[in-house]
BALOBA-1460 file (C-alpha; in Angstrom, 3 decimals):
// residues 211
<rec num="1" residu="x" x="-1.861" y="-0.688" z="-3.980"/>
<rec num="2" residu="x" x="0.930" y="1.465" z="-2.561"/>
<rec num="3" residu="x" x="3.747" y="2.332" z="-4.651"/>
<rec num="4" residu="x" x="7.470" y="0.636" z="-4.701"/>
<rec num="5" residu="x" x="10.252" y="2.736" z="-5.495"/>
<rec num="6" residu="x" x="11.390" y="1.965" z="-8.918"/>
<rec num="7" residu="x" x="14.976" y="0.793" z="-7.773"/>
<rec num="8" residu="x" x="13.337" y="-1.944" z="-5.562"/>
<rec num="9" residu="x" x="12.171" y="-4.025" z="-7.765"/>
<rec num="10" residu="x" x="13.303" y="-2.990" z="-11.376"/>
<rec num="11" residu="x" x="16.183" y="-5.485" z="-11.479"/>
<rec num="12" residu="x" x="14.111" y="-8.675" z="-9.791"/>
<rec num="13" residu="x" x="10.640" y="-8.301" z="-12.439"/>
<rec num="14" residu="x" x="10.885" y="-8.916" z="-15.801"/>
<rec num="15" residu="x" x="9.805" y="-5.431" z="-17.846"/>
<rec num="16" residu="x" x="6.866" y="-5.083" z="-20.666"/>
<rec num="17" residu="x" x="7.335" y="-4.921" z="-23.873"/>
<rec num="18" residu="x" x="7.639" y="-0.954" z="-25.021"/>
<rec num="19" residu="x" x="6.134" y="-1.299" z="-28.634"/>
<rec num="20" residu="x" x="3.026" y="0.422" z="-29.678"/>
<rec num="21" residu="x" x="0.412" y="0.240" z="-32.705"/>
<rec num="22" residu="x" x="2.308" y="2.388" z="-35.905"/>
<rec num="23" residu="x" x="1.984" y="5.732" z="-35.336"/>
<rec num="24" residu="x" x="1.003" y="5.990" z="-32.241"/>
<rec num="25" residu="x" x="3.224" y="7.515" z="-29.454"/>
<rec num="26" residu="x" x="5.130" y="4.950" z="-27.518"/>
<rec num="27" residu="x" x="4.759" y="6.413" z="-24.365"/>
<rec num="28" residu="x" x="1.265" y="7.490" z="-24.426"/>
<rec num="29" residu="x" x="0.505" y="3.613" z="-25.263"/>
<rec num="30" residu="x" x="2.563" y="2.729" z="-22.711"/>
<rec num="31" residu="x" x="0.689" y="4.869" z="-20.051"/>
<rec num="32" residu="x" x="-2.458" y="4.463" z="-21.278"/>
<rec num="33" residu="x" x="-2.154" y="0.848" z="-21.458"/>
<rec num="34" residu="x" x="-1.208" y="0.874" z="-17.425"/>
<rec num="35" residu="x" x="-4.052" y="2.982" z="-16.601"/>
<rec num="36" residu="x" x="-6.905" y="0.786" z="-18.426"/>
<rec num="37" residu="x" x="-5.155" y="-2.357" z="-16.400"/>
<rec num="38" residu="x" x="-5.610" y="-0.772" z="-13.157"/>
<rec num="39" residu="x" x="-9.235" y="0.699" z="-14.007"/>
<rec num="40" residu="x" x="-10.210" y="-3.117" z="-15.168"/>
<rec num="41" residu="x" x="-8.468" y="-3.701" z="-11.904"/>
<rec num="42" residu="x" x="-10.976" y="-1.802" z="-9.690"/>
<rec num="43" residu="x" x="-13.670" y="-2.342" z="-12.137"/>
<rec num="44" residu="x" x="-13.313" y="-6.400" z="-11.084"/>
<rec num="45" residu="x" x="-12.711" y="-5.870" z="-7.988"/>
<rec num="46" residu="x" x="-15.804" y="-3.914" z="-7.020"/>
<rec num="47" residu="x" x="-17.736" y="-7.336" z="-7.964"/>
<rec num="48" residu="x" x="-15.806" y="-8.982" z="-5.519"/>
<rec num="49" residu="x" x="-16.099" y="-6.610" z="-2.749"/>
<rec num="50" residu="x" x="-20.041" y="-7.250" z="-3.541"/>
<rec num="51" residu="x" x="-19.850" y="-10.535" z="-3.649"/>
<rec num="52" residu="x" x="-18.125" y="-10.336" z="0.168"/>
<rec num="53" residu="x" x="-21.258" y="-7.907" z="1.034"/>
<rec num="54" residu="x" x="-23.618" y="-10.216" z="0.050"/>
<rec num="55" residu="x" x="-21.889" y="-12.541" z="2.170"/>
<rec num="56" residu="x" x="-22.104" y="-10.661" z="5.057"/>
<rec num="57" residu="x" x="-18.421" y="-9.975" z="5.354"/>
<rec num="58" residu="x" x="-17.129" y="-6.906" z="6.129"/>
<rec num="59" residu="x" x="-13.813" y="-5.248" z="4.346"/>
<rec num="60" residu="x" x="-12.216" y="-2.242" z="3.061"/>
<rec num="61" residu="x" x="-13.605" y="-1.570" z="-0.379"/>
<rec num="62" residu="x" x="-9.796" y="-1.920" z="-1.904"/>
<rec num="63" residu="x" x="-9.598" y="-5.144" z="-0.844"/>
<rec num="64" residu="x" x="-11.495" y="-6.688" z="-4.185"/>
<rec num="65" residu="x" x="-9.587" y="-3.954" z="-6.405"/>
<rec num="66" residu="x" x="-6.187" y="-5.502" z="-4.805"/>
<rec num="67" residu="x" x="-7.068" y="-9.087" z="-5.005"/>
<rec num="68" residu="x" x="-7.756" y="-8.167" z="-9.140"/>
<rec num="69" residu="x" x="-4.869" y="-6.999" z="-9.813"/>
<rec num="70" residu="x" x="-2.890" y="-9.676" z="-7.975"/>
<rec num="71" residu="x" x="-4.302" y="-11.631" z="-10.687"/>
<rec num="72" residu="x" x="-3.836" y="-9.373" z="-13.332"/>
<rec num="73" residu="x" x="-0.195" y="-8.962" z="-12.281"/>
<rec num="74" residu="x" x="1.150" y="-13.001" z="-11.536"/>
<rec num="75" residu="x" x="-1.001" y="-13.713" z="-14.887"/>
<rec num="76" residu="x" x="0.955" y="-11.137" z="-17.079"/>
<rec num="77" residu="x" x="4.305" y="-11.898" z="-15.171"/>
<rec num="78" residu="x" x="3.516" y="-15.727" z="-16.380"/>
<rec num="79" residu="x" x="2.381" y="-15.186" z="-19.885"/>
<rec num="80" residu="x" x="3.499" y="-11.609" z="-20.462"/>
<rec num="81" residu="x" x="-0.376" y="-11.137" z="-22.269"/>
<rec num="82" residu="x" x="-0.104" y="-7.599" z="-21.244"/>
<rec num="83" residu="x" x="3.387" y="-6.757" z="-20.779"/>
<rec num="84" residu="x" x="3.278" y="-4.722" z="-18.016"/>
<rec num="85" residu="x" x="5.741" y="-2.426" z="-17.165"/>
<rec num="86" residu="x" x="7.295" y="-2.027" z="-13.169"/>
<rec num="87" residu="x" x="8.108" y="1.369" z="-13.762"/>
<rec num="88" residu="x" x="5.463" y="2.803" z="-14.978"/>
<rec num="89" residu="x" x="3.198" y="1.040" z="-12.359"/>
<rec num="90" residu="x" x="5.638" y="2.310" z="-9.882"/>
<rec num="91" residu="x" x="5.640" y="6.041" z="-11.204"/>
<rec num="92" residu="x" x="2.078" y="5.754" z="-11.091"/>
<rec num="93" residu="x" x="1.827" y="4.132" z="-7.587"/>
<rec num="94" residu="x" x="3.917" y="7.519" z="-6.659"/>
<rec num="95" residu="x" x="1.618" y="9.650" z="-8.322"/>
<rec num="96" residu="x" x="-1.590" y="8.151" z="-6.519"/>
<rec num="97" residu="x" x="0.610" y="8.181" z="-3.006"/>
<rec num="98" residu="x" x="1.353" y="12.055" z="-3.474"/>
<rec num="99" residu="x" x="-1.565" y="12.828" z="-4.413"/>
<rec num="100" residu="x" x="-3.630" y="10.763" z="-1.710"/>
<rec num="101" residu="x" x="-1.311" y="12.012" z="0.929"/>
<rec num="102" residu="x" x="-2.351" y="15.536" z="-0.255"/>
<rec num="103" residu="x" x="-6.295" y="15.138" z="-0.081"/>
<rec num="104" residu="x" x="-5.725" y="13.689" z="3.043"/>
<rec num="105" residu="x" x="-4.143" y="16.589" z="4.911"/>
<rec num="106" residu="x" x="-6.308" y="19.216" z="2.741"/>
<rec num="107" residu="x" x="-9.552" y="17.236" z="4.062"/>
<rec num="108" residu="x" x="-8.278" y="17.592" z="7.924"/>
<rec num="109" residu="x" x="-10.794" y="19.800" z="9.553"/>
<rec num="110" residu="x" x="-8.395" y="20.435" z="12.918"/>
<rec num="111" residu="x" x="-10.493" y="23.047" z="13.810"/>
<rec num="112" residu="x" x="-13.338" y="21.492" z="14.839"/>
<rec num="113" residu="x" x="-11.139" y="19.439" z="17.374"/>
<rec num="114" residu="x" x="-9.434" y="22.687" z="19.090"/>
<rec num="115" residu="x" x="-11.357" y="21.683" z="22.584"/>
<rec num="116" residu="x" x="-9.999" y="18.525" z="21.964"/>
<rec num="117" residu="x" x="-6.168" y="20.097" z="21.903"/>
<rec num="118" residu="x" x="-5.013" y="18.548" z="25.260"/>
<rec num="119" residu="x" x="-6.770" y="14.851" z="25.085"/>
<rec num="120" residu="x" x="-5.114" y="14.720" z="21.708"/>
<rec num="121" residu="x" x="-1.947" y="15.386" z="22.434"/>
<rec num="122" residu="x" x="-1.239" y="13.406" z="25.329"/>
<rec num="123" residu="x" x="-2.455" y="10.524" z="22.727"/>
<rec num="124" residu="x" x="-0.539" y="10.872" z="20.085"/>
<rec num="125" residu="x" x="2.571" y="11.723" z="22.959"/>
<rec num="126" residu="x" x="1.522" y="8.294" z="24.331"/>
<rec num="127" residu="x" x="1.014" y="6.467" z="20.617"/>
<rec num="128" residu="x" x="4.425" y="8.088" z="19.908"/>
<rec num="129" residu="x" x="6.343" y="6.350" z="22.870"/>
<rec num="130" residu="x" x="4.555" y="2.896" z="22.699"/>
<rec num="131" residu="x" x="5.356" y="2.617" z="18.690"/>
<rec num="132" residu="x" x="9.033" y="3.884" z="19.238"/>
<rec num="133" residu="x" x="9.377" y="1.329" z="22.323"/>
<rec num="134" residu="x" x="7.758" y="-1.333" z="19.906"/>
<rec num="135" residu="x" x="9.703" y="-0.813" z="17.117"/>
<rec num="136" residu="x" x="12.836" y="-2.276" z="18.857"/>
<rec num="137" residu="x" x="11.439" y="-5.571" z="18.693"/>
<rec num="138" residu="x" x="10.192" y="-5.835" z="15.749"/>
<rec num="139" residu="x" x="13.927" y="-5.003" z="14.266"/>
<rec num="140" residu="x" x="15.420" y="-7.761" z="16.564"/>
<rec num="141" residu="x" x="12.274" y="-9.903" z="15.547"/>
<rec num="142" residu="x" x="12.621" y="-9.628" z="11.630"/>
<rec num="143" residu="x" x="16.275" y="-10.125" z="11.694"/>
<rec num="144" residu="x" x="18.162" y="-7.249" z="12.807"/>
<rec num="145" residu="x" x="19.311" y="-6.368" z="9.825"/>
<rec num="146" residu="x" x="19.063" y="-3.585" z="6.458"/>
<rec num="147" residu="x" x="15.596" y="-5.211" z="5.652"/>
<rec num="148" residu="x" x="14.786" y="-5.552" z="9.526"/>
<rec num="149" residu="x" x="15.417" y="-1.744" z="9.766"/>
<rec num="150" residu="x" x="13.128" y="-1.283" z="6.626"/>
<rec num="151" residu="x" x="10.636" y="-3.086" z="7.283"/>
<rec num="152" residu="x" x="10.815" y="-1.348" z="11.185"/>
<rec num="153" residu="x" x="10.141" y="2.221" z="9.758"/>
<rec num="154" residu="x" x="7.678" y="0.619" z="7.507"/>
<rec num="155" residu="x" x="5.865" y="-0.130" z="10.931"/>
<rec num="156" residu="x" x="6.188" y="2.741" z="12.361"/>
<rec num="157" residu="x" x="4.700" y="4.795" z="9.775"/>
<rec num="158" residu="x" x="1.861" y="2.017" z="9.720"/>
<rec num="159" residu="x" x="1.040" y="2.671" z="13.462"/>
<rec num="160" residu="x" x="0.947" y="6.064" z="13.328"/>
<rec num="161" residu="x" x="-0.866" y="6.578" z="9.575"/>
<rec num="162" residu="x" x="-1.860" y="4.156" z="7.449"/>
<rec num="163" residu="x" x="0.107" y="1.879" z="4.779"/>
<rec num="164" residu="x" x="0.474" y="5.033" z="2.455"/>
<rec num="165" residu="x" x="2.642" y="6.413" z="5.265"/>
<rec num="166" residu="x" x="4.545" y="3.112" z="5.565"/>
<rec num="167" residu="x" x="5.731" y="3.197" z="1.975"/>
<rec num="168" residu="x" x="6.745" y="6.746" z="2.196"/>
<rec num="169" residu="x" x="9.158" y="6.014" z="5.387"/>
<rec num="170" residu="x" x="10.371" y="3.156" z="3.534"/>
<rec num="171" residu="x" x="10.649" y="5.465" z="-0.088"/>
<rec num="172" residu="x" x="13.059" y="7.823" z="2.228"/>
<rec num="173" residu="x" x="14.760" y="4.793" z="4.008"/>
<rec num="174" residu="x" x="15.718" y="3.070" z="0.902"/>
<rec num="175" residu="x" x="16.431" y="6.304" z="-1.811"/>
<rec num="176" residu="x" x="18.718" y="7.253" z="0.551"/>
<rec num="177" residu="x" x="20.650" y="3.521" z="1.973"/>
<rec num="178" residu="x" x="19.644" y="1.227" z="-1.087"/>
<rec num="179" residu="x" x="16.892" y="-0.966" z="-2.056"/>
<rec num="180" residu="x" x="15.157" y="-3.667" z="0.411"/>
<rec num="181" residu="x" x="12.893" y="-5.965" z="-1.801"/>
<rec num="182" residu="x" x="11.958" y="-7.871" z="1.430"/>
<rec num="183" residu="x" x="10.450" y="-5.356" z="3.288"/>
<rec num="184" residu="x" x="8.481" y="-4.007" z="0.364"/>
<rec num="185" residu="x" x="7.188" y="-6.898" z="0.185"/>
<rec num="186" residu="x" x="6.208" y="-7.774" z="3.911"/>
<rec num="187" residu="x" x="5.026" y="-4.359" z="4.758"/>
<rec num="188" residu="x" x="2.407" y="-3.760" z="1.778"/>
<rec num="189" residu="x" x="1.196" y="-7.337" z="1.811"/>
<rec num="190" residu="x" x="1.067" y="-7.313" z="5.165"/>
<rec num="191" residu="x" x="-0.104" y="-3.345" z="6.178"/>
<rec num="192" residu="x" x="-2.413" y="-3.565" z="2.993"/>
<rec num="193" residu="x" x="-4.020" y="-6.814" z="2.586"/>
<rec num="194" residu="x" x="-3.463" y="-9.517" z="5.718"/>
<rec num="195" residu="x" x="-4.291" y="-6.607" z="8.577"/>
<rec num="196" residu="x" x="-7.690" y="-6.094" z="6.701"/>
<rec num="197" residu="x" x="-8.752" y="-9.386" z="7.134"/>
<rec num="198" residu="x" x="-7.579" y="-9.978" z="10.791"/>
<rec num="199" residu="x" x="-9.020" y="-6.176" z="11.612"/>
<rec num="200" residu="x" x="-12.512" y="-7.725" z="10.403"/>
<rec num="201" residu="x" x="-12.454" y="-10.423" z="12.734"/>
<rec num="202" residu="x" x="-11.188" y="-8.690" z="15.636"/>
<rec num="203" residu="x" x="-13.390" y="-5.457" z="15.567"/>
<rec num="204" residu="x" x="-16.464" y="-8.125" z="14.573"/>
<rec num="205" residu="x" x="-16.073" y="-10.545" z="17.395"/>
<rec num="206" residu="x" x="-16.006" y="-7.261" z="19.551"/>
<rec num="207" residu="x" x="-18.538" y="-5.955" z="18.481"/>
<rec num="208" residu="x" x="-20.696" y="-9.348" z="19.077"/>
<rec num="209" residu="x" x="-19.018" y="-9.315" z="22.665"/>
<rec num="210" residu="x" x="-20.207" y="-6.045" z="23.352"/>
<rec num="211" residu="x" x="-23.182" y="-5.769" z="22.157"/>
């Protein structure tokens, strides 16, 4: 799952306990302990990706990882088995978003679309102008406020990226104006987890249409 800035959320979610086994580094536990939650994480969640193959439904293959650690996280928030830690799942979440933002642009092969120059910018000139003209309602829409503006750049880096672009907008946005715990939680669960499901019936029923 995308990352939240730290200062979002550190004040509203209760933080893990620190301790570790004697004589074992703190922090190393600490990490290590994060990392083997979100493994287990992907490691459940790729049985429930197969069980929505087998069912003939068609989604992302995060979309089992996410719905584990959902679980994983409202469990431990309720009984505090694990004691997670915000932070470190946040500097982590900001680790994975640097890093996947990285591949991605290394793995661009732009040159393969040079005759393609022209089409492609009058596109993304068009994409441009219809998410900038669309982003005015959806600040007057979702309350035309701090969060409203949030959760507006949050959308705009959704339309023209994907949700890892969304939470980096919103990472500038809020570092730099203060912390919006609403819109860090629309965009992601929205961007991330709702869109997936309504993409799969939109493109599917399309597909049926025009076959």
């Amino acid at each position: 799952m995308p990352a939240v800035p730290a200062a979002v959320v550190e004040a509203h979610l209760p933080e893990g306990r620190a301790a570790a086994p004697p004589g074992e580094d703190v922090e190393a536990y600490v990490l290590l302990k994060h990392l083997v939650a979100i493994l287990v994480a992907m490691w459940i969640g790729s049985f429930i990706s197969a069980w929505f193959t087998a069912r003939g439904i068609t989604l992302p293959a995060y979309i089992g990882a996410m719905l584990a650690a959902a679980a994983i996280r409202n469990l431990d928030d309720a009984t505090r088995l694990i004691g997670l830690s915000q932070r470190t799942i946040d500097d982590l979440g900001s680790v994975a978003l640097a890093l996947f933002l990285v591949l991605a642009l290394m793995t661009l092969q732009l040159w393969r679309l040079a005759g393609l120059a022209a089409p492609l910018a009058v596109i993304l000139l068009a994409e441009i102008a219809l998410v900038a003209l669309l982003a005015w309602p959806v600040f007057r829409l979702m309350g035309a406020n701090y969060d409203a503006a949030v959760i507006s750049t949050g959308f705009i880096g959704f339309m023209l990226g994907t949700t890892a672009n969304a939470m980096a907008n919103m990472g500038a946005l809020v570092e730099r104006y203060g912390p919006s715990p609403r819109a860090f939680l629309v965009v992601p669960m929205v961007g991330a987890f709702f869109i997936d499901f309504t993409n799969a019936l939109i493109i599917t029923f399309f597909l049926n249409v025009l076959r």
